[in-house]
Structures are given as C-alpha cells and as structure tokens.
N, C-alpha and C positions, 0 to 999 in steps of 0.2 A: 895623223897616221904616219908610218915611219913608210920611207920608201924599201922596196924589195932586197937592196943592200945593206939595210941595216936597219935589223929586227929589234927590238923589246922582247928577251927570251922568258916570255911567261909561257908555261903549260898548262892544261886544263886536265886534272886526273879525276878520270871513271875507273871506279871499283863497282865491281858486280858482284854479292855473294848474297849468300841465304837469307833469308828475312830474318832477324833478330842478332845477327851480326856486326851492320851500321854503325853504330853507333860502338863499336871495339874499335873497328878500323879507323874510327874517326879521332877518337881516343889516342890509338897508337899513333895516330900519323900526328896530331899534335906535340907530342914527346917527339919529333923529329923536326918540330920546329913552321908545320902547317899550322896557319893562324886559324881555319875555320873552312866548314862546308855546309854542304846540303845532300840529306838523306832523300831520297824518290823511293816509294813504295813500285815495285813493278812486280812479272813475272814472266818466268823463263820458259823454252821450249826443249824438250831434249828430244831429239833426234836418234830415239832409239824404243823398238815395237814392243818387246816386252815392258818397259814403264808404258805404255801409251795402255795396254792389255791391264795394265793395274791399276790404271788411270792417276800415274802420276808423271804424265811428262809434262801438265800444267806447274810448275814451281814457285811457290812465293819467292820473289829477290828483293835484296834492296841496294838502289844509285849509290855512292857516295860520289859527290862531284866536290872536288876543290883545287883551288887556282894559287899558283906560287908561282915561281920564278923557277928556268929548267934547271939550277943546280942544286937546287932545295929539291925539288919534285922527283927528281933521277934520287938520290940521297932517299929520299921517302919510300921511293918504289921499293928500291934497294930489300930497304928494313920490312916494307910490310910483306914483301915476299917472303924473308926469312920467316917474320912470325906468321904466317896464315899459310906457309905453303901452295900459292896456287898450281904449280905444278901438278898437283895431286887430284884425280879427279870430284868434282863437286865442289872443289876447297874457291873457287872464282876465277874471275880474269880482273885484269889491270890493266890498263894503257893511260895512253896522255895522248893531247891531240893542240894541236898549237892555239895560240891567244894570243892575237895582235896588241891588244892593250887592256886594261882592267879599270873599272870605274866604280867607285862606291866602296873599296876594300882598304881597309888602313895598313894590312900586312902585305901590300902587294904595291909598293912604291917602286918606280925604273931608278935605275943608276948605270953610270958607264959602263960598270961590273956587267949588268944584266943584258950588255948587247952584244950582237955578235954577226961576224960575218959570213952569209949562204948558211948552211944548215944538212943536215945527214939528209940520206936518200931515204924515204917513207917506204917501206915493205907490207905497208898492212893498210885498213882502210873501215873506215866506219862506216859504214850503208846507211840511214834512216831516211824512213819512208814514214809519212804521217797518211793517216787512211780514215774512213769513217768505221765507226763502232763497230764488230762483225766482221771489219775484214781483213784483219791482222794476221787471222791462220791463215786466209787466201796468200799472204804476202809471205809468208813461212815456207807454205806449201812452197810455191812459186822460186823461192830461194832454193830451197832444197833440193826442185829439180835441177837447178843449175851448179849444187854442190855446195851450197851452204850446210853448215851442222848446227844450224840452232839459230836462234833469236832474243831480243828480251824483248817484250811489250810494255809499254806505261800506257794508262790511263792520259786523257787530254779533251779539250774542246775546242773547237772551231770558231773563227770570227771575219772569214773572209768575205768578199762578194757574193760568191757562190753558197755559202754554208748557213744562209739564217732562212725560218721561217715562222710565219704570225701564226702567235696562239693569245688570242683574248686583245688582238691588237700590238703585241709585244713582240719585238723579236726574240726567238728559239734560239740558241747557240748548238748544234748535235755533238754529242759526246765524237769524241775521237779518239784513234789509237794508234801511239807510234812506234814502229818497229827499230826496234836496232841493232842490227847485224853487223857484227867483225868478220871483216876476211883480207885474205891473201889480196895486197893488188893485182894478180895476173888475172885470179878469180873474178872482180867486181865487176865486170863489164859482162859478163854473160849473168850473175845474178841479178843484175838491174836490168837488163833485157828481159829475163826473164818476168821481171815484177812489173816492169811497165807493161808486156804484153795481155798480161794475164789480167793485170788491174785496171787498165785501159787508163793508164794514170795520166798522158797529155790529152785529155779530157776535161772541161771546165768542172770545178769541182770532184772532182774522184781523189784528185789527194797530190801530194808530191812528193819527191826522191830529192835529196842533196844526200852528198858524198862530203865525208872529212878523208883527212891525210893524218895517221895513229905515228907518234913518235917511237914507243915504247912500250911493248907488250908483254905481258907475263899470263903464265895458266894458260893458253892457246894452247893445244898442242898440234 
C-alpha cells in the first residue's frame, strides 16, 4: 500500500446508461486506449411522477466499470462524453472514483509516471447502501426525502453472519440489493441520515452504507 503522500494514480470509471448501450461504451473507451471492463445489468429510478403514472420510472441500465491510470481515464472521459453526450437528459452519467492499487489487470501496471502528489478536492460522492431484496425503494424513497434525484439498483447476495438461513440443512444466501446514488458532497450526510434512519441500518443484519469520494463527473446536472 502506498502512503497518503504518494498515490498510484489509478481511477475506477462507472458509466451508467441504457441497457443495450454497454457494450458501445466499452467499445469506444477501448479506441482510447482502456484495456477492458465489466458490464453490470442493473436499473434506474427516476425521480419524476408522470414516468412513475406510466410506469416507467423502473429503467433497465447497464455498469460499465473499468480501471486505468487517471491520465488515460480523464482522456477517456474526455471522448465518451463527446460521443454519448451525457449532458443531454437520459443520455447517462460518468464519474471515476479513486483505486489504491490494481491486481489481476495486465493493462494497469504503476510507473513513476502514474504517481503523484495530494490530489484535487472531491465535490461529489457515491452513496451505496447494500439492503435486502425489497428494500431498495425504501432506500430511494428515503434519499429522495433528503434531496436525492434518483438511484441505480443492482441485483446481489449476501454472505455475512447475519444473512444465511437452513433449508434442507444447507445454508440460504438471501438475494440482496444495492443502491447507488451520486450526490453533491454537501448533500451526503443528510441523505445517509436519512437511509440509516429509515432502514434501521446499524442494526445487525439490515444492510450497510459506505461512501466513496467521485473524481470526475459528467451528465449530473
């Protein structure tokens, strides 16, 4: 592990867009020199009552997650912004969020290039909350009262202490669901108040909150 003074400038990039998109962005971010990712099936929440009345504010999405070094990844942003327009509403979002170090990746080697000293101030922030199956609208909800616009949910399962139970002698693993919400840092601390109070989350078993710190955002508005 590097000390706090000097990092290994890898970033980790989440793309969020439509389902059947993936694999474009993946595409294009390649031609900019991104060795490879991973697509995640999920879906979005939109935070607006006429879709909800036409019952479309459930939305298929899909992850793109992939890891490069931040001059490559800044460079990548760059260009998938220009081809996909997230600015534009539906068209997605993009950020990055930092990566101590990388293991298993042949396209992600450190060099002195890749290091660097202290790092920009973070304006944005990733919420996820891992929940059991069912209660990812509660976690929405709960966002939204405190000023969130939205979420994505994935699919998941559990395998903690608190989360198996026998069936036929065997342990059960329960489906789980985790949310992930982008917001403003000034925001985060009343929407995670919000979701703990509501989800009784420092409770054994009901679920947990960790927070990342987002380098670089596109399509927020």
């Amino acid at each position: 592990m590097k000390n706090d003074h000097e990092r290994v400038c890898f970033e980790l990039i989440w793309v969020i867009v439509n389902f059947g998109k993936g694999s474009k962005v993946m595409h294009a971010a390649k031609k900019c020199g991104v060795t490879g990712g991973t697509i995640i099936l999920a879906k979005g929440t939109a935070n607006d009552k006429f879709a909800d009345f036409l019952g479309l504010s459930d939305i298929r999405k899909e992850i793109v997650l992939m890891v490069s070094n931040k001059k490559m990844t800044r460079s990548a942003l760059d260009r998938l912004d220009k081809k996909f327009n997230f600015k534009k509403p539906n068209h997605g979002i993009a950020f990055t969020t930092g990566v101590s170090e990388v293991i298993g990746s042949v396209g992600c080697k450190a060099t002195e290039a890749d290091r660097e000293e202290g790092g920009e101030e973070a304006m944005h922030c990733a919420i996820t909350a891992v929940v059991d199956k069912g209660k990812a609208e509660d976690v929405i909800d709960a966002a939204t009262a405190a000023g969130s616009r939205g979420g994505t949910i994935i699919n998941a399962r559990g395998s903690g202490i608190h989360e198996t139970s026998k069936l036929f002698f065997m342990d059960v693993e329960p489906e789980k669901e985790i949310v992930m919400i982008l917001s403003e840092k000034k925001d985060a601390e009343a929407i995670i108040s919000s979701i703990r109070e509501k989800l009784d989350i420092e409770q054994p078993g009901k679920g947990i909150i960790f927070v990342q710190e987002v380098s670089k955002v596109y399509g927020l508005a």
